[in-house]
C-alpha positions as CSV (number, residue, x, y, z in Angstrom):
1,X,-16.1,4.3,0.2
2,X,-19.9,3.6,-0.7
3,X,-22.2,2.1,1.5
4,X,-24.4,-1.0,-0.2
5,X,-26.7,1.0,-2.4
6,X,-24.0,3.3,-3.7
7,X,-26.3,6.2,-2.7
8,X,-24.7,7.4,0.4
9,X,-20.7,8.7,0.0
10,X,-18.9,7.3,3.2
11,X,-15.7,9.3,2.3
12,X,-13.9,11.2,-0.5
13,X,-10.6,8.7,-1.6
14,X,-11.9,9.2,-5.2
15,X,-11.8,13.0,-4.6
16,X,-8.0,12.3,-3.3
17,X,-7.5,10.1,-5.9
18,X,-8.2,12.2,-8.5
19,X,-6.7,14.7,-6.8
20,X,-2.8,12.9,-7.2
21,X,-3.9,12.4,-10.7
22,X,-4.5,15.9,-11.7
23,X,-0.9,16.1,-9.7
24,X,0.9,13.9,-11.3
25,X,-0.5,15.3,-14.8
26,X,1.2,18.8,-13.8
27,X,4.3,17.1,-13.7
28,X,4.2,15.0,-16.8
29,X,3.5,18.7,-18.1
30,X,6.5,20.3,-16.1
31,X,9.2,17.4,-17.3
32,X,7.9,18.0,-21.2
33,X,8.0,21.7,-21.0
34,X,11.4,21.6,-19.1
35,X,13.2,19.4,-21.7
36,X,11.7,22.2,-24.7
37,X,13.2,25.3,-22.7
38,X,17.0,26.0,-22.3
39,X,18.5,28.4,-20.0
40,X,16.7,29.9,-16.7
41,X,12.8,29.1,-17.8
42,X,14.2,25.3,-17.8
43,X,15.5,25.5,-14.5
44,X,12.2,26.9,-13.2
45,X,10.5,24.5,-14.4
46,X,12.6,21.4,-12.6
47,X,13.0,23.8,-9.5
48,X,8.5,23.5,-9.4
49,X,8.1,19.8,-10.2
50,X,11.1,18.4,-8.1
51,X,11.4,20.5,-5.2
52,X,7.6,21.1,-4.3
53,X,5.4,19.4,-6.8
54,X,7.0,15.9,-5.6
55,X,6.8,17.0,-2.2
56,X,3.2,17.5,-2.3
57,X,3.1,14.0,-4.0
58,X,4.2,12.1,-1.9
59,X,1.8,14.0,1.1
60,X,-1.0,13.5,-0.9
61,X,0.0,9.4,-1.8
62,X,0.5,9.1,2.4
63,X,-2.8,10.3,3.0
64,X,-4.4,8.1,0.9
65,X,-2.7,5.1,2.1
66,X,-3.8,6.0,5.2
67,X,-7.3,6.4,3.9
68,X,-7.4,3.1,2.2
69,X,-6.1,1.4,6.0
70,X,-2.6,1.2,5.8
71,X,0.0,2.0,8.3
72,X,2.6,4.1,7.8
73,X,5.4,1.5,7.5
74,X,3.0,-0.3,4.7
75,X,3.3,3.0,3.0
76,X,6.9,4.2,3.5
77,X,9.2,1.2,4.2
78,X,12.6,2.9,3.7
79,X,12.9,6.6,4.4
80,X,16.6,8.4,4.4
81,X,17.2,10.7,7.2
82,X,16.9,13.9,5.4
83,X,14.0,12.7,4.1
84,X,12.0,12.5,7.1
85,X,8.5,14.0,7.9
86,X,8.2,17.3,10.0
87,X,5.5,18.1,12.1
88,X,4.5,20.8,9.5
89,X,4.2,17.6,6.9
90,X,2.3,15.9,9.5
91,X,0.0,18.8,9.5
92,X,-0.8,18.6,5.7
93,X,-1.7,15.2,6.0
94,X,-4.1,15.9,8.9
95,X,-5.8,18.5,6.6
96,X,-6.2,16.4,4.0
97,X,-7.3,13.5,6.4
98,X,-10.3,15.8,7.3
99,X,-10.8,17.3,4.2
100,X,-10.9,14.4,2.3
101,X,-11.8,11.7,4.9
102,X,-14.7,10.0,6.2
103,X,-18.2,11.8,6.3
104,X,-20.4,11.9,9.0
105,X,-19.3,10.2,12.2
106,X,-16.5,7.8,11.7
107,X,-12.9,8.4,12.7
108,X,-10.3,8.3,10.7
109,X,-8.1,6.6,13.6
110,X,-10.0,3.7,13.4
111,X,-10.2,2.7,9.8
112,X,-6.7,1.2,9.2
113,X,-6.6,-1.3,12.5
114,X,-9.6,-2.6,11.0
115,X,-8.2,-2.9,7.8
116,X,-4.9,-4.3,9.4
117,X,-7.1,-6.6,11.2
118,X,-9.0,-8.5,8.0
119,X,-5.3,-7.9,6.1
120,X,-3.7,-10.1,8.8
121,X,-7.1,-12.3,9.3
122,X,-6.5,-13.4,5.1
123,X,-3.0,-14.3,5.6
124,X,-4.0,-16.8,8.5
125,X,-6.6,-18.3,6.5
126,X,-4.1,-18.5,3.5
127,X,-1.2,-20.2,5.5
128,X,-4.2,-22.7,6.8
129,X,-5.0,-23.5,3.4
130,X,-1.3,-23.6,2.1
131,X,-0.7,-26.3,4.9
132,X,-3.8,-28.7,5.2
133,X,-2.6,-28.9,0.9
134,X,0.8,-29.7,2.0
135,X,-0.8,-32.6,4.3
136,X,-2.7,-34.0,1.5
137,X,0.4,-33.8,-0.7
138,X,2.1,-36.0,2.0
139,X,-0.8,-38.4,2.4
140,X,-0.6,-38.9,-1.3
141,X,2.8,-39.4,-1.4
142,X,2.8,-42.2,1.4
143,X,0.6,-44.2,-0.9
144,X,2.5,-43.4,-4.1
145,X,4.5,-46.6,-5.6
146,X,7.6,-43.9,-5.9
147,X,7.3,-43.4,-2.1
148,X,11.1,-44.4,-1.2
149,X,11.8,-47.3,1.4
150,X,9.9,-47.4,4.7
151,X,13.4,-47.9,6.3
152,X,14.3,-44.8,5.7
153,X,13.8,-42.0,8.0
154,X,10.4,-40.0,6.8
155,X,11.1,-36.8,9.4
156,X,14.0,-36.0,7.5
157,X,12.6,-36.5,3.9
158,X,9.5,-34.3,4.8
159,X,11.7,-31.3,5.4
160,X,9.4,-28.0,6.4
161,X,11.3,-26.3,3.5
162,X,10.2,-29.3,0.3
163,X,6.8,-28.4,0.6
C-alpha cells in the first residue's frame, strides 16, 4: 500500500477499507432503527439494508480481496446459483478496481499472481520445515531406549500419517 518511506501512496485499500466500514456502520444503523419501527417504515428499512445495502457489501468486500491479491475463489468459495455475479456486478467491481486501485503505473491484473505466487512459495517452505522436523523426530526415536524391537518392520511403524 506504501512504499518504504511511507511518503508515496501506492494505492487506496485503506480508502476501500474505510469505505466497507462506513457501509457496514449504515447497516448496524438500518437493523437498530428497523427493530424500533413497526408497520411499513420497518419494512423499508429491511427492504434498504438487505436487498441493496448487502449487495453493495459484498461488491465492495470482492474488490478488496482482489486488491489485497486474492483470487476470486479465495474470496467466494461457495456461491448458490441465484447468487451469481452479472456482468453489471462485474462492472462495479471494475470501477472500484480503478477508483480505488493502484496509482500511477501498475496494473491491477498483476497484483494477485504475485501475491498467489509468495502465498504458495510460504506453504512450500512450511511443508519443508514440517518434514526435515518429522526426520529429526525419527532420528531421535531410532536412538530412543523405547524404540520397539529392530525385528520389527520400521516402514510400517513410520506410517506418513504418525508424524
Amino acid at each position: 500500500m506504501y512504499d518504504e518511506t511511507k511518503t508515496h501512496i501506492a494505492d487506496r485499500r485503506e480508502l476501500l477499507r474505510v469505505l466497507i466500514k462506513t457501509n457496514t456502520g449504515e447497516a448496524r444503523l438500518l437493523r437498530k432503527e428497523e427493530n424500533r419501527t413497526f408497520g411499513k417504515l420497518s419494512g423499508e428499512f429491511m427492504k434498504r439494508r438487505v436487498c441493496s445495502l448487502r449487495h453493495h457489501s459484498r461488491l465492495l468486500h470482492i474488490a478488496y480481496g482482489l486488491l489485497r491479491g486474492r483470487s476470486i475463489q479465495e474470496i467466494e468459495t461457495k456461491v448458490n446459483e441465484k447468487n451469481k455475479l452479472t456482468s453489471a456486478d462485474w462492472s462495479q467491481i471494475h470501477t472500484l478496481l480503478r477508483s480505488y486501485g493502484t496509482v500511477g503505473g501498475t496494473k491491477i491484473a498483476d497484483r494477485p499472481t504475485d501475491a498467489r505466487a509468495a502465498r504458495q512459495e510460504r506453504g512450500r517452505r512450511k511443508a519443508e520445515a514440517n518434514a526435515k522436523e518429522r526426520a529429526s523426530l525419527r532420528k531421535f526415536l531410532d536412538k530412543s531406549p523405547y524404540h520397539p524391537d529392530k525385528s520389527v518392520n520400521t516402514d510400517v511403524w513410520y506410517s506418513k500419517e504418525g508424524f
